[in-house]
N, C-alpha and C positions, 0 to 999 in steps of 0.2 A: 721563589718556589711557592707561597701565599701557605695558611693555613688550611685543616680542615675543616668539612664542614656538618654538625650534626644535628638533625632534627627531633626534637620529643614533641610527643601528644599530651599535654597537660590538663586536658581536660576545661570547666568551663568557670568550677567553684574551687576554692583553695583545698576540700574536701579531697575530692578529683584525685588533685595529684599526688601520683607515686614516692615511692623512697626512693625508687631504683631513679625514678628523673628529680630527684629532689638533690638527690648526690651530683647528678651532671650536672646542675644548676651552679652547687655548688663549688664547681670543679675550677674556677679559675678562669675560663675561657668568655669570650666577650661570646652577651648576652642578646640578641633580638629576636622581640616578642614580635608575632602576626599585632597583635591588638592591646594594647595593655587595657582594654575593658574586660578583664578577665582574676578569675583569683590568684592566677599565678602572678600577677604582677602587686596584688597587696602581698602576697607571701616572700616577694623579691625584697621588697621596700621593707616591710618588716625586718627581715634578714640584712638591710644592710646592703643587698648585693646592686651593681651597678645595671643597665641595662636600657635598651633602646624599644622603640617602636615605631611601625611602619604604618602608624593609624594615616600619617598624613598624606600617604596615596589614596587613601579613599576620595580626596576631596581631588585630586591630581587627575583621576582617569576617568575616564568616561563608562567604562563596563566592566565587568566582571576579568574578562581574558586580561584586558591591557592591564588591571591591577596586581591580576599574578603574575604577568611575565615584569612588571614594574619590581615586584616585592621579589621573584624570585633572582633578577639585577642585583639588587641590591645588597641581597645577603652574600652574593658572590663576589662582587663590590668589596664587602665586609672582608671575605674569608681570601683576599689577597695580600692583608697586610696579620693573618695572625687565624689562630683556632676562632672557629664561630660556634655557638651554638644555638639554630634556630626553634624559637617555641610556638607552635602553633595550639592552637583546643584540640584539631585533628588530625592526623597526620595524612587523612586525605585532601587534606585541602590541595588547591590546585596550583598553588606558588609550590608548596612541597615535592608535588609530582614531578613539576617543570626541575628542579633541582634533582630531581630522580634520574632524567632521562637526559642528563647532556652531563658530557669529560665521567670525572671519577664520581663514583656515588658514593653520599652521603650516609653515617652509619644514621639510622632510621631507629628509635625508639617510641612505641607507638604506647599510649597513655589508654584511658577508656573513651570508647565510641561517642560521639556528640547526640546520640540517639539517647543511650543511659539506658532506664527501666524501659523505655519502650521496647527494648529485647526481649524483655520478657513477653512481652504481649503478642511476638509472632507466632504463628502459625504455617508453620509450612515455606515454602520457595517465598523468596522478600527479594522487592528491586532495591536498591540504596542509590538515593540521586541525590544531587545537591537541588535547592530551588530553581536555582537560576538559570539550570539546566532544563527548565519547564519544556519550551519550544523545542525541543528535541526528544524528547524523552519518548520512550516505546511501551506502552501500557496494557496490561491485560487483565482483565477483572480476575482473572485465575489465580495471581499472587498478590500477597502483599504489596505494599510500595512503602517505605520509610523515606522519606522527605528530611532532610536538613537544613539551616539554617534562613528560614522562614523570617528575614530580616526586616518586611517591612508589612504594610498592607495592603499595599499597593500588587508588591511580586505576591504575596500570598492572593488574592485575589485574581491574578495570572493562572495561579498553579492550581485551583479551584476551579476553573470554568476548565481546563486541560482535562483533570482528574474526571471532573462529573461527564465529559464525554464518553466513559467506561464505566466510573464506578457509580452505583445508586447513590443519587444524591440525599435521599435522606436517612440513608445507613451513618450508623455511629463508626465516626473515628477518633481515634485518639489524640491528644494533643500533648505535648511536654517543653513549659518553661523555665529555661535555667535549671535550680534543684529542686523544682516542685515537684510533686505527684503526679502522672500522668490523668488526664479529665477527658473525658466524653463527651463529642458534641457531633451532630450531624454536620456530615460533610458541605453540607450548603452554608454553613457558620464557620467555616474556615477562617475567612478573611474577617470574624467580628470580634475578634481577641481583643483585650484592654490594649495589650503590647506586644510589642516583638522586636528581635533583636536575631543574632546571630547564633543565640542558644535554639531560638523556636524551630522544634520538630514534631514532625505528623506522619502519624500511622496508621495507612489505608488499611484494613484486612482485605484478603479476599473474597470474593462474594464466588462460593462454590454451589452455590443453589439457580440455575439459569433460568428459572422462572421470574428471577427477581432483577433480572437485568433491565436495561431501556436501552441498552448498547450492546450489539454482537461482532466478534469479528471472525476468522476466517476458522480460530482453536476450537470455538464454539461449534460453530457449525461442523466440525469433523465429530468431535463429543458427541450431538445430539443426534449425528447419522451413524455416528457407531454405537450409540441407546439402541436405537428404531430398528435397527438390525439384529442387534443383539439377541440373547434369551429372552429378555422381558420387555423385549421392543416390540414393533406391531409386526402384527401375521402377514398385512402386503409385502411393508420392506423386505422382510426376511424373506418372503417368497419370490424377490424379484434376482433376475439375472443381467448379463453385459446384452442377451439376445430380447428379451423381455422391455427390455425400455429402449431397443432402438429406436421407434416413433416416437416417444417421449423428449428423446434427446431430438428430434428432427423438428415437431412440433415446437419446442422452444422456442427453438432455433429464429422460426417464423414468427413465433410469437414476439420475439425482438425487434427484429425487422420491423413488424407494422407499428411496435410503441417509435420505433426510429420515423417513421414515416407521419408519426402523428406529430411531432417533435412535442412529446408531454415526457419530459423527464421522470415524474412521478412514476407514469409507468414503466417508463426504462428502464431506473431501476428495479421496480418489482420483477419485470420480465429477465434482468441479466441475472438476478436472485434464484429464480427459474433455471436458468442454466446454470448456476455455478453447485446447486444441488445436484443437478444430474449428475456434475462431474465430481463433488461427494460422494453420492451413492455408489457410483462406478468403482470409483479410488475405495469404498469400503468393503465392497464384493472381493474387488483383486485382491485386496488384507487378508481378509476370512480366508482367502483361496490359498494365500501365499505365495500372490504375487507381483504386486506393488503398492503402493501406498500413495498418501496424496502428499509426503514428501519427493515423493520418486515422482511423483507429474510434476510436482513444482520446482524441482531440481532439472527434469528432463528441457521443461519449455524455458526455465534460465539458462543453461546452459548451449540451447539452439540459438537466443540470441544473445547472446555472448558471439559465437561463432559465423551469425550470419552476416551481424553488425563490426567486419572487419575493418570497415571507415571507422567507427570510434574504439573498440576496443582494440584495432589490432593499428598494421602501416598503411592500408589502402586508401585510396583518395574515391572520396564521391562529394560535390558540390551541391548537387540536383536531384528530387526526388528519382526523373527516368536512372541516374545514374545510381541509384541506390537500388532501384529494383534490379536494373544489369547487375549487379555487386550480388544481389542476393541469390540469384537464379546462377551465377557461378559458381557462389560457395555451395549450395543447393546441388548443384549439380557432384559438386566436387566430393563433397560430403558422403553423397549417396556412390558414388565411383559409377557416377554414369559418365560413359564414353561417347556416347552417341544423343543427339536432341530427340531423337524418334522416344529414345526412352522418357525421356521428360515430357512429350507429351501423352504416352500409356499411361502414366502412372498417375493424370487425376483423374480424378477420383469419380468412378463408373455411377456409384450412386448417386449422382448430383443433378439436379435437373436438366434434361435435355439440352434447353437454351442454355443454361448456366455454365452447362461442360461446354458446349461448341464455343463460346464465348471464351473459353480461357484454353482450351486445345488451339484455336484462332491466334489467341497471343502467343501462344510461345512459339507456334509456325512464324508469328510474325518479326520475334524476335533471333529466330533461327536467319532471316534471312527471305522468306516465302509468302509472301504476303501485294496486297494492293495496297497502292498506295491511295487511290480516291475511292471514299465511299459510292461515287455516282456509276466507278465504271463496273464497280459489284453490282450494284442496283443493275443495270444495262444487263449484265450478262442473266443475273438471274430473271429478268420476263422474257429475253431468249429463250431462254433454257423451256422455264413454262410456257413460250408462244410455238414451241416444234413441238410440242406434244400436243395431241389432240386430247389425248384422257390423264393427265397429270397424275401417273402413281405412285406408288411411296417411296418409291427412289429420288421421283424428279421433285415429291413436294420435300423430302429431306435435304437437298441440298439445296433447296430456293432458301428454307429455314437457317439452313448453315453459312451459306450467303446474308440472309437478314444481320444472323447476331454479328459474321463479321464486319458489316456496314455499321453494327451498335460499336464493335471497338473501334474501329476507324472515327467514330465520332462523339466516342465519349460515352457511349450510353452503356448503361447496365442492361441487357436484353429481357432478363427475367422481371429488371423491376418495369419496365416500358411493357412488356404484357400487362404484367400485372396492373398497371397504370390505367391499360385498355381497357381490361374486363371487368375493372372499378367502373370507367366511366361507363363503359356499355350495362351493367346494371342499373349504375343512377338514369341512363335514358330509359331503360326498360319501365323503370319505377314511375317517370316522369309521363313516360305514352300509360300507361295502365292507370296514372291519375284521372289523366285528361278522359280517358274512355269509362272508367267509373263517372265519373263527375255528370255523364252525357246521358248515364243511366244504362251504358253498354259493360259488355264483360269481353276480355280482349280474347279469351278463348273462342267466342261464335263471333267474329269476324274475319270477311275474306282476308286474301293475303292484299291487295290494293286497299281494302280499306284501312288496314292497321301498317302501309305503310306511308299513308299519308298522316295517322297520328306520329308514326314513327318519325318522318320530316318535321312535324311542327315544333316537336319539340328537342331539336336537336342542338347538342350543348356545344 
């Protein structure tokens, strides 16, 4: 049938430990310590009592996980020939949990926090992480963070360039070894302690002042858009509506694009910064309004793919990007309870650039089934089309153009950025003939059309 099995938090100095775990100690039951580098283990030895330790998986495993799932083996190991009773400093540790969470659980006596007086020193909402836990960990200069057992220089030095990605680095935090007092040192001196060990913990505050940050992330930026909005925010924001910044949000838009085009990340970033304000401000009007929030967008667009993406999260099968867009425009469709493809192609979106819409009305015609299959026999039909008209009017040049963009997806091209392409180069020629006719001591306004379209040939890119 094996024993049972119970865990105390003894804390880190012989001080530490309880009556109430001082009695389980004394209870008779076989004895293993997490570390016997601790006071409970001079207070065992003094007493006489017997007792083991699992110090020598540390030298055994390679990481962190494989020494708890080792230590929490073993106590179970233990607890098949007889009552165990495991001592850890904390009873978070993670050998403990793993014994938490498989067969019967363990009665759980929990000792005082490996943190100590640095409890006192909080302030408001505090994350609790173990060190080692660095690479993972979710940070927000907005709370606290208390850090635990800061065992060497090396992981503190880890947990140090993690931290200062959020918090100011040379804001005071606090530091607490073993039973000393807790010390103040800027967070860039993390890693310059005399020593460390399994006692050393550290306590970020939060930095609630955002002027003082070097790091923003997404909390922020709602904060300081629902300031700017506010009472005592600025008189634009608050003046602004969803109607009022629609060019705003469009201009962005563009503005994206050409940092994409430049391929300078610096400004990509600043320009997608750009947009993800707009959709701020927007998300903080609909607040005020009462009627969504930038939880409610960030929920809305998770949740779209979650649903779209039925290859990974759901049974469906897609190997291949085409096969993923099929995937998407069915759940799309499905989603929306359109019955018919004519609906799919109403409903993008009227606002979009002329070429930009023809271009993706094009596709879904041509994923309907409706479509050519060579670009050249589109080309063909549309200088027909413009060769029987003697005065090409806006019907006949509207469908040469709708012809065009479908010859751009037939072969790959963006329509809107291949204008655009154009009327770049066609300025740079402009710029380049208006050199040439400055330089000659002419101005390209007083010249014939033959003369300026012979500067116009010369200098053709």
């Amino acid at each position: 049938m094996g024993g049972t099995i119970t865990i105390v938090g003894t804390g880190w100095t012989r001080g530490e430990l309880t009556l109430q775990i001082a009695d389980i100690l004394s209870g008779g039951a076989r004895i293993i310590l997490h570390t016997d580098h601790c006071g409970c283990a001079e207070w065992l030895a003094e007493k006489g009592i017997a007792f083991a330790s699992l110090d020598a998986l540390y030298e055994r495993c390679e990481d962190f996980d494989e020494h708890a799932r080792a230590a929490a083996g073993a106590v179970r190991e233990a607890s098949e020939s007889g009552d165990v009773v495991y001592a850890v400093p904390d009873v978070r540790d993670r050998s403990a949990q793993l014994l938490m969470s498989g067969g019967v659980r363990p009665a759980v006596f929990a000792g005082p926090p490996a943190e100590g007086a640095l409890l006192a020193l909080c302030d408001g909402e505090t994350r609790f992480v173990e060190a080692s836990d660095w690479n993972d960990i979710h940070l927000t200069a907005r709370e606290n963070c208390l850090i635990r057992e800061l065992e060497s220089r090396e992981l503190a030095c880890e947990v140090k360039l993690r931290l200062m990605e959020v918090y100011p680095e040379a804001e005071d935090i606090w530091v607490l070894n073993g039973g000393e007092a807790p010390a103040a040192l800027p967070l860039f001196e993390l890693d310059r302690l005399e020593r460390y060990d399994h006692r050393t913990c550290a306590l970020i505050p939060a930095q609630r002042d955002i002027t003082k940050l070097e790091r923003y992330d997404a909390g922020h930026l709602n904060e300081i858009m629902r300031f700017l909005c506010g009472p005592k925010g600025c008189p634009w924001d608050r003046a602004q509506t969803h109607e009022t910044l629609r060019t705003c949000m469009l201009e962005e838009a563009y503005e994206v694009i050409d940092a994409i085009d430049e391929g300078d990340p610096d400004h990509l970033c600043d320009e997608l910064g750009d947009v993800l304000m707009q959709v701020a401000i927007h998300a903080e009007i609909a607040r005020l309004h009462g009627e969504f929030d930038m939880t409610d967008v960030a929920t809305a667009i998770c949740e779209k793919m979650i649903r779209r993406h039925t290859h990974i999260f759901g049974s469906d099968k897609a190997q291949s990007a085409d096969e993923v867009l099929e995937l998407w425009s069915k759940n799309k469709m499905a989603e929306r309870h359109q019955t018919t493809r004519t609906q799919s192609l109403r409903e993008v979106t009227r606002t979009l650039p002329a070429l930009l819409r023809a271009a993706k009305v094009m596709k879904r015609s041509a994923e309907a089934g409706l479509g050519d299959a060579k670009a050249g026999d589109v080309l063909d039909r549309c200088a027909r089309r413009l060769a029987v008209a003697a005065e090409p009017g806006e019907a006949e040049l509207g469908a040469a153009l709708l012809d065009l963009a479908n010859v751009a997806r037939l072969r790959g091209i963006d329509p809107e950025i291949a204008l655009n392409g154009a009327v770049n180069r066609f300025i740079d020629r402009f710029e380049a003939a208006e050199r040439e006719i400055t330089a000659e001591g002419g101005k390209i306004g007083s010249l014939n059309a033959e003369s300026l379209r012979k500067y116009w040939d010369s200098v053709k890119l």
